[in-house]
C-alpha positions, 0 to 999 in steps of 0.5 A: 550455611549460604542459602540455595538457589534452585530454578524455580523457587518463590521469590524474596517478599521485595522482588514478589512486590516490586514484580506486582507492580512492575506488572500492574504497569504492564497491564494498563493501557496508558502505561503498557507501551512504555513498560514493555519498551522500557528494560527496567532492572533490579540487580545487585550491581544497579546504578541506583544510589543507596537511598533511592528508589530507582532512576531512569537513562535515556537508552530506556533503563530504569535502573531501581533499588536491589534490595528494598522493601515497598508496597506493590502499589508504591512501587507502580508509583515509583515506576510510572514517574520514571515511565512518564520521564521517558514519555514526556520527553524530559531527558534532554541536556540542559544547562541546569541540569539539576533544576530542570530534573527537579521541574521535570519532578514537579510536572510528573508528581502532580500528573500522577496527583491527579491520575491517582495510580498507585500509592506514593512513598512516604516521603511524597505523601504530604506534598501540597498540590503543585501549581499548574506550571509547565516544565519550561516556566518551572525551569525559568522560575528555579533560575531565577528564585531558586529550587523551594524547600518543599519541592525539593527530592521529589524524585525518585533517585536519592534526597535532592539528587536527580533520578534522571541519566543522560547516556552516550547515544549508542545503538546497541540494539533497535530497543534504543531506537524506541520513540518514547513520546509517540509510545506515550501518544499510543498509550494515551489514545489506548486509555481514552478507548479503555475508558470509553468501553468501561463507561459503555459497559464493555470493559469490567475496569479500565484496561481489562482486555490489555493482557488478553489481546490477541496478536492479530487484534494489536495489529488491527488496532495498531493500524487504526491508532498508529498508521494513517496510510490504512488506519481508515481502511482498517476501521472500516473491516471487522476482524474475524479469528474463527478458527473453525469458519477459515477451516470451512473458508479453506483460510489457513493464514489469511483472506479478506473479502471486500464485499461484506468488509471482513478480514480472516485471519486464521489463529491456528496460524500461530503468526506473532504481532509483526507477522500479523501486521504484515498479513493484515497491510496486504490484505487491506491492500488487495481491498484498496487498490481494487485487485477484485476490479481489475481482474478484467476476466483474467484467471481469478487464482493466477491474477491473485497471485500477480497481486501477491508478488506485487503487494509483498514486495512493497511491503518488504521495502517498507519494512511494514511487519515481518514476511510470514514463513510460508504462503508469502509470494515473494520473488526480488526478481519481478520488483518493480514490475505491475500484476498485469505485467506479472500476471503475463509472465506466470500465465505462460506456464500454468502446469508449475504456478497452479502450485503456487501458495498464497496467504489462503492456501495452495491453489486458493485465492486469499481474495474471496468472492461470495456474492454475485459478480456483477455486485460491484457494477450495482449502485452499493458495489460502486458507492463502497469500491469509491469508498475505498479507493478514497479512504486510501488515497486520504490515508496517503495524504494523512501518512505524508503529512504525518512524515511517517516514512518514505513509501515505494513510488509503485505503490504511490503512483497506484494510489494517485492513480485511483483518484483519477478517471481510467484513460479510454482505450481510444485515447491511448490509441490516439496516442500511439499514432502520434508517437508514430505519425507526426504532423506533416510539415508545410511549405510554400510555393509559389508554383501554379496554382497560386494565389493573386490578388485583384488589385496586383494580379501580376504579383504570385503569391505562395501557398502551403503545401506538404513537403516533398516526399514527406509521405514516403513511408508514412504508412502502417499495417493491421494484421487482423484475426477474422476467425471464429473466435473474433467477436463482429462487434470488436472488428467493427469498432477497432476497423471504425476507429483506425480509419479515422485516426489514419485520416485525422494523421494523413496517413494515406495508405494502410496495409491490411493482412487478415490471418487466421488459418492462413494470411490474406494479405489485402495489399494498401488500402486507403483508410476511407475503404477500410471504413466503407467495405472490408470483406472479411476472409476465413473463420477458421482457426487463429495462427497469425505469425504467418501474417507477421512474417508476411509483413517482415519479408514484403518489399514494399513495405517500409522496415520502420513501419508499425504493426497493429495488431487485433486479436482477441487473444486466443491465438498463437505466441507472436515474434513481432522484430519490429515497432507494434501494438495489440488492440484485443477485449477487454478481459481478454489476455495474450498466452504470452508476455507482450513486448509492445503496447497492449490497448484494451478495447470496450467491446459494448453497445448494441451491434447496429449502433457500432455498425452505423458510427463505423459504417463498416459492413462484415460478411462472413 
């Protein structure tokens, strides 16, 4: 009577052994990452020959005896001579095929020798301890004097026959891909840490917490082992899984707080490996390029979302874990485009994107702030937001120098840009005068009043002198906001520095509208008296498209001319149908998105030292 099978029935003593040892592999830490890459079958239809014990391809099948019976610790044995195959890269064409599998058998026996894993069959018992010889001199040696008696069939394939398989490289699946030699690397540097906390006392035995593993402590490790562009970032934060902490926090996926170096990751989440290591690269990342910082007074749930968008868009061009199903802002239609950019966009309609959803929560920042804000402008703040911003810009260099793949020219222009000093607002004003105002072009002319010189006073000589009717046109004009709103400090300063920068360009007249309530148009001002005395109109509310308009219909004023214009931000949506520029505080933000330059101006200092440099008086 032919005997049943029925689900869930106890297996044969053979396969009961072989799956303890395939088991024992899986559960230690040099061993893990190649035996759960490796697709190791035991079929009836297996390709291992008849007296075998099991041989390995290079697509990563171990293909091992159907039917024998063997010692859970011989088939450990078994199994990692074929595991270490794959590690150390031995299957590769060679000329000698044969000699180079035996070469191959020589190195692996006495590795496992020395790691003494498992138990070997009988047949392998007695072998002397090999000579401490690479594979290539092994090879080199069989060529010439040929394979010894006794190192002959120490494989695991049949007596004398090889054990390893070269196949077609055919892609089936991404398995196929696996980088054996680097999923050994990963292994080693798992075993040298095991080994580590046994001799400290953390660990019973070596590879005790390998099966115990949470998904989002493998990811946190996998960051630290495997990649360098935020291994060091990652090593610097503890790993929080507090179920019953991110339910007080509000965390219902995830959160990092970069001041006390802790990232929360919720397990109730149920997010598997890959998901993790995509939560745990964007929260590093909020850390590194210092979101928290740049903020600058805008809205701290809104300015977080910005971050999202930008930070998840990279990492799905960077295929870097997988995109958790919800609290992932994602949208293709804002890639490319920075936070401040997208944080211009989302501000215009705070009604729809309040309900926005980030890794932490609906309506809730992932980037939590628990201590005082002024922390980070402290001697610790600045000496930890430095740290970060140096462990990133290392980890670029380690992940370029590593060849670890390609990464988008956003997030690598962000992260060159932290090891470089923030441009001055002045500057960047500087240079928008010289993108307008080029320098005048001299000429000579030999009209009066020339030069003469004493020994020919009856020879003229020329002198320079600017191009007719190089200054028609070269003129700009500030629309100023002069409501309440207006800090006195911002109008001295931002007044102050247009005037010398007029000067230093030869600009010689500039046109002045003050617009609050209503425009003022001050009419072509030359630069010396915006910087002597302006008296300021208005302190009421703050309209200012009645002064662009002003500017649009004037006659006199040239069509290409720049618009500069200083607000404070609290004002209307402007359509500027010409060249412009804002000039308004930093941590201020316009209700809508600019389509010229915006320049941020440092509104510090005492208001009578501003005052004397700009030698400006305001009355009210």
């Amino acid at each position: 009577m032919p005997k049943r099978s029925r689900r869930g029935a106890l297996p044969d003593p053979a396969t009961r052994n072989f799956q303890a040892g395939l088991a024992a592999l899986q559960q230690h830490p040099m061993f893990a990452p190649l035996a759960w890459h490796a697709h190791v079958g035991r079929h009836a239809d297996s390709r291992c020959p008849p007296k075998g014990w099991a041989i390995v391809t290079s697509r990563g099948y171990i293909y091992v005896h159907p039917t024998r019976l063997a010692e859970p610790e011989e088939w450990t044995y078994v199994l990692a001579h074929c595991l270490l195959h794959l590690g150390l890269g031995h299957i590769q064409p060679r000329d000698r095929f044969r000699d180079w599998n035996a070469a191959c058998d020589c190195v692996v026996t006495r590795f496992l020798g020395d790691l003494k894993l498992g138990r070997p069959p009988e047949p392998w018992r007695d072998v002397e301890m090999l000579s401490a010889q690479s594979e290539e001199k092994l090879y080199q040696r069989f060529g010439l004097e040929g394979i010894p008696p006794e190192w002959r069939g120490l494989g695991t394939g049949a007596p004398e026959a090889p054990d390893m398989l070269l196949e077609p490289a055919v892609h089936v699946s991404r398995r196929w891909d696996t980088d054996w030699v680097a999923e050994f690397g990963h292994g080693l540097t798992q075993a040298v840490t095991s080994a580590v906390r046994v001799a400290a006392g953390e660990e019973p035995y070596l590879g005790a917490h390998a099966r115990s593993l949470s998904a989002a402590v493998s990811a946190y490790r996998w960051f630290i082992n495997s990649y360098p562009l935020l291994g060091a970032l990652a090593s610097s934060f503890r790993l929080i899984e507090d179920p019953a902490l991110c339910a007080r926090l509000q965390i219902s996926i995830a959160a990092v707080d970069a001041e006390l170096q802790e990232v929360f990751i919720n397990p109730a989440a149920g997010l598997d490996e890959r998901e993790c290591r995509f939560v745990m690269a964007h929260e590093l990342l909020h850390v590194g390029l210092r979101h928290q910082a740049r903020r600058q007074g805008r809205d701290p749930f809104l300015w977080n979302a910005a971050c999202d968008y930008v930070i998840n868009a990279w990492l799905m061009e960077m295929q870097l874990g997988d995109l958790p199903a919800v609290g992932a802002l994602y949208d293709p239609e804002l890639k490319g485009l920075s936070a401040e950019a997208i944080y211009d966009r989302i501000v215009t309609d705070l009604r729809r994107n309040r309900k926005l959803a980030t890794l932490r929560g609906v309506g809730l920042g992932d980037i939590l702030e628990r201590g005082r804000p002024d922390w980070w402008e402290s001697g610790d703040g600045v000496g930890l937001d430095d740290f970060y911003r140096r462990c990133l810009g290392q980890g670029l260099v380690y992940h370029d120098a590593a060849g670890r793949g390609l990464l988008p020219a956003g997030l690598v222009e962000e992260i060159n840009a932290l090891t470089q000093p923030p441009i001055p607002w002045d500057v960047e004003l500087a240079q928008w005068f010289d993108e307008h105002f080029l320098p005048l072009e001299k000429v000579r002319s030999y009209a009066r009043l020339s030069r003469r010189q004493a020994a020919s006073p009856d020879i003229p000589r020329p002198r320079w002198i600017t191009a007719p009717d190089a200054e028609e046109g070269r003129t700009f004009a500030v629309v100023l906001d002069p409501s309440g709103s207006m800090d006195r400090q911002l109008l001295a300063k931002a007044l102050g520095s247009i005037a010398s920068y007029s000067l230093a360009r030869d600009v010689a007249l500039v046109r002045v509208v003050f617009c609050d309530a209503a425009a003022y148009d001050q009419g072509y001002l030359r630069p010396e008296d915006i910087a002597g005395r302006v008296k300021v109109r208005g302190r009421g509310g703050t309209v200012l498209q009645p002064g662009i308009e002003l500017l649009l219909k004037a006659e006199d004023f040239p069509a290409t001319g720049p618009i500069l214009i200083i607000a404070d931000g609290y004002c209307d949506r402007l359509q500027v149908l010409r060249e412009h520029a804002f000039l308004i505080p930093r941590s201020h933000h316009l209700p809508f998105v600019p389509r010229g330059k915006v320049f941020y101006l440092d509104c510090v200092g005492r208001r009578k030292r501003i005052e004397r440099e700009t030698r400006m008086v305001l009355v009210r």
